[in-house]
VMD Tcl script that draws the C-alpha trace (Angstrom):
set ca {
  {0.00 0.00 0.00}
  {1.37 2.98 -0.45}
  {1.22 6.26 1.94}
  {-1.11 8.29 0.98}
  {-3.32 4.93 0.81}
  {-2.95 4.14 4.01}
  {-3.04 7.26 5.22}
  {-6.51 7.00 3.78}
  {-7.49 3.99 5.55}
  {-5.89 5.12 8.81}
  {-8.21 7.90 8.40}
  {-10.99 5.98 7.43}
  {-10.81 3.45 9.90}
  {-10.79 6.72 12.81}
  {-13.87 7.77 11.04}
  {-15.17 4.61 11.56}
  {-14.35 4.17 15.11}
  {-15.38 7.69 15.75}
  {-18.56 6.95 14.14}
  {-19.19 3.53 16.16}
  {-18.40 5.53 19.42}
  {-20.85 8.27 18.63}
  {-23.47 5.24 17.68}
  {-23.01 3.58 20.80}
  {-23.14 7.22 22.34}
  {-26.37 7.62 20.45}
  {-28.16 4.41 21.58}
  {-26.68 4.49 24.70}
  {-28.10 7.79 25.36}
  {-31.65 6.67 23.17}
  {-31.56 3.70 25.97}
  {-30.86 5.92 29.18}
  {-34.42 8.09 28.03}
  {-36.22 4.92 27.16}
  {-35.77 3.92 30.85}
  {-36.40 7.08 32.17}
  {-39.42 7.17 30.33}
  {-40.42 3.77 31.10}
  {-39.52 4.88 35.00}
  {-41.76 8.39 34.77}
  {-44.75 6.49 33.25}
  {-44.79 3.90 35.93}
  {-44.44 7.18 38.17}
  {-47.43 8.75 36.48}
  {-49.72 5.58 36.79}
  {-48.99 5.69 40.29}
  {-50.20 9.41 41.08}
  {-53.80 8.39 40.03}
  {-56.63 5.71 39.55}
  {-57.79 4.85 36.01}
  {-61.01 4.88 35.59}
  {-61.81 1.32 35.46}
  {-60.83 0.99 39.05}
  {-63.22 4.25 40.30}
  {-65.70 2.34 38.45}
  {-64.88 -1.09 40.81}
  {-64.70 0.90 43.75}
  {-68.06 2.86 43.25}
  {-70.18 -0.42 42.43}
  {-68.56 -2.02 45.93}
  {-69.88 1.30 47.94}
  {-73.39 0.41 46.21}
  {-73.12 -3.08 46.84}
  {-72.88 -2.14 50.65}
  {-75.14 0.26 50.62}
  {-77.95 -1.60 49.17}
  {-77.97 -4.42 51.49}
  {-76.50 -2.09 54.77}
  {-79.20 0.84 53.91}
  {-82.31 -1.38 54.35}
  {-81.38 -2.60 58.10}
  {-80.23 1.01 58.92}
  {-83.65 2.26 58.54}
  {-85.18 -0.58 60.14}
  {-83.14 -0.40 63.23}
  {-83.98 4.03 62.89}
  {-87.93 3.02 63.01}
  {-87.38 0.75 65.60}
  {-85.07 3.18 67.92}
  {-88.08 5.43 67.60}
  {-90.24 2.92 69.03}
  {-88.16 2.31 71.52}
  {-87.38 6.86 72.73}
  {-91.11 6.77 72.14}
  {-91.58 4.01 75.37}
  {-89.09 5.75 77.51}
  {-90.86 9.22 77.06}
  {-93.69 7.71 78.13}
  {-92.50 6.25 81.07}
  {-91.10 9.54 81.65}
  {-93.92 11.14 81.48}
  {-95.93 8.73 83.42}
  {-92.70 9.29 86.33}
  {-93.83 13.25 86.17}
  {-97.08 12.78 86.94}
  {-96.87 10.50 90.18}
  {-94.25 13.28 91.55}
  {-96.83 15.89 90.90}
  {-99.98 13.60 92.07}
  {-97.61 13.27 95.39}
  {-97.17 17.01 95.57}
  {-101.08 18.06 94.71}
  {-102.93 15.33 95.71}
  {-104.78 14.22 92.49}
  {-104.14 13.65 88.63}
  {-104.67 16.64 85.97}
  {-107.83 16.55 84.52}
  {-108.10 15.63 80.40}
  {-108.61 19.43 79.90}
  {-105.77 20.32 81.68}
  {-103.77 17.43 79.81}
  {-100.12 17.32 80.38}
  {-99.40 20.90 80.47}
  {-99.89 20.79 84.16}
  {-96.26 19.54 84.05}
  {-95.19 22.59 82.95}
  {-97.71 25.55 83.95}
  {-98.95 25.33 87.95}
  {-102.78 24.50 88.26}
  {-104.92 27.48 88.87}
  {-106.36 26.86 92.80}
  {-104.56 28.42 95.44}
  {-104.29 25.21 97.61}
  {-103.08 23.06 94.66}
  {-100.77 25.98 93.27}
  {-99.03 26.65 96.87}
  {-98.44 22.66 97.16}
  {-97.21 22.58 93.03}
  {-93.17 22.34 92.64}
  {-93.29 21.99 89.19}
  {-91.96 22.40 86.84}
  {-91.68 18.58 86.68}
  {-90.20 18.84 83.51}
  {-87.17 20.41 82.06}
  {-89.04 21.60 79.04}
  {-92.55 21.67 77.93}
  {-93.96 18.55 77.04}
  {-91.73 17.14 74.35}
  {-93.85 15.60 70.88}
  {-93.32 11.84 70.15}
  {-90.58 10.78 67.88}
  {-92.77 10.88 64.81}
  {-93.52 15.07 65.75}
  {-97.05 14.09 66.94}
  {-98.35 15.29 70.52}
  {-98.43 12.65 73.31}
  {-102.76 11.92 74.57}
  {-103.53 12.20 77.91}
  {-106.61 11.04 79.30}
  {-107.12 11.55 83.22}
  {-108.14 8.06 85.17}
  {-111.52 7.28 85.36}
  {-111.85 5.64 88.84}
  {-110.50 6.15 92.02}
  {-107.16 4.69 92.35}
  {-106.57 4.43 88.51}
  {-103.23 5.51 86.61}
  {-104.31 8.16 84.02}
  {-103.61 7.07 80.39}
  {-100.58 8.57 78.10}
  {-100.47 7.67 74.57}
  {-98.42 8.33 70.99}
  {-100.28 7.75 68.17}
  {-97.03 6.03 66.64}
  {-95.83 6.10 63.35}
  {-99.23 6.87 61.51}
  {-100.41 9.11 63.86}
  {-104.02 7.49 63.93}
  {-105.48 5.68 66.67}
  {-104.66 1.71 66.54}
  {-102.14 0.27 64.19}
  {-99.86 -2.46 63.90}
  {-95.79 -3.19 63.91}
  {-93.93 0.05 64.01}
  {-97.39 1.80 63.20}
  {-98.97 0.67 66.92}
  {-99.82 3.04 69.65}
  {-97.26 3.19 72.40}
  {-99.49 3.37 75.40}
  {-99.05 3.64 79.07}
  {-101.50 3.35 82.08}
  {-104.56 1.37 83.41}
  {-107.00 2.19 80.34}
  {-103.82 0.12 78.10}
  {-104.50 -2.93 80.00}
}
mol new
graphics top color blue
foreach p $ca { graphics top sphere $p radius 0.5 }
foreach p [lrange $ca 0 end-1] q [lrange $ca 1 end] { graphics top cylinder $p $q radius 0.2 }
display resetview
C-alpha cells in the first residue's frame, strides 16, 4: 500500500471508530431516556386511579349500601319505638311526683301541660313544685303530641299515649300506639 493509501485507511478506519463511538453514544443515550421514560410512566400511573378501578370501587360502595341501607332504617324506626316508650314512662314518672305534691291527677282538659304551667287553685298551686319537667312537654318521635286522658276511677293511673308512626289511633308493627296506664290494660 502505499502512503497516501494508508493514510486513507488510517483515516478511514478513525472515522469509523469515531462513528461507532458516537453510535453507541447515540443508543446508549436513546436507551438511558427509554428507561427514564419507562420509570416516569410507571411514576405517572402511580399518582392516580384509572377509571376502570373508580368504576370497581363505586359499584362495591353500592353493593354495601344496598344491602347495609335497608337494616339502617329498620333499626332508625325501631329506635323510635323504643325513645317513644321511655318518654312515656317519663312522662308517666312526672305525673306520680306531681300527684304526690297536689294530691290528684290533671284533669283531660288540663292534659299534660300541668307539668309545665302550675294548676290554677290556690291550695293546689301553693303545694305545686313543678316544673316537673325540664321543658314543655316534648312531641313523640314521629312530631305528633303525646294523649292524655285523666283516670276514670279512684285509684286508677291516668292514660298517656303516641299515636305512633301513623299518627291514627290503633295500628300495627312500628305503626302501633305506644301506650301507658290502666285504660292500656
Amino acid at each position: 500500500m502505499s502512503v497516501p493509501h494508508a493514510l486513507a485507511v488510517r483515516r478511514l478506519g478513525s472515522a469509523r471508530a469515531s462513528l461507532d463511538r458516537s453510535r453507541v453514544n447515540i443508543f446508549g443515550h436513546m436507551e438511558k431516556l427509554a428507561a427514564r421514560t419507562r420509570r416516569g410512566g410507571a411514576r405517572r400511573a402511580e399518582r392516580g386511579y384509572s377509571l376502570l378501578e373508580v368504576l370497581i370501587v363505586l359499584t362495591i360502595i353500592a353493593l354495601v349500601a344496598a344491602l347495609v341501607g335497608p337494616r339502617l332504617i329498620a333499626q332508625l324506626d325501631r329506635s323510635k319505638v323504643t325513645a317513644a316508650r321511655v318518654q312515656v314512662r317519663t312522662l308517666a314518672s312526672a305525673l306520680e311526683t306531681m300527684r304526690i305534691d297536689i294530691g290528684r291527677y290533671p284533669t283531660t282538659q288540663e292534659g299534660l301541660a300541668l307539668l309545665v304551667t302550675p294548676p290554677t287553685g290556690a291550695r293546689e298551686s301553693a303545694a305545686w313544685a313543678g316544673p316537673y319537667l325540664d321543658s314543655d312537654v316534648p312531641a313523640d318521635p314521629w312530631g305528633g303530641a303525646f294523649t292524655y286522658d285523666a283516670p276514670r276511677e279512684d285509684f286508677a293511673r291516668p292514660r298517656i299515649a303516641s299515636l305512633g308512626a301513623d299518627g291514627e289511633v290503633g295500628g300495627a308493627g312500628l305503626a302501633a300506639d305506644i301506650v301507658h296506664g290502666d285504660a292500656a290494660q
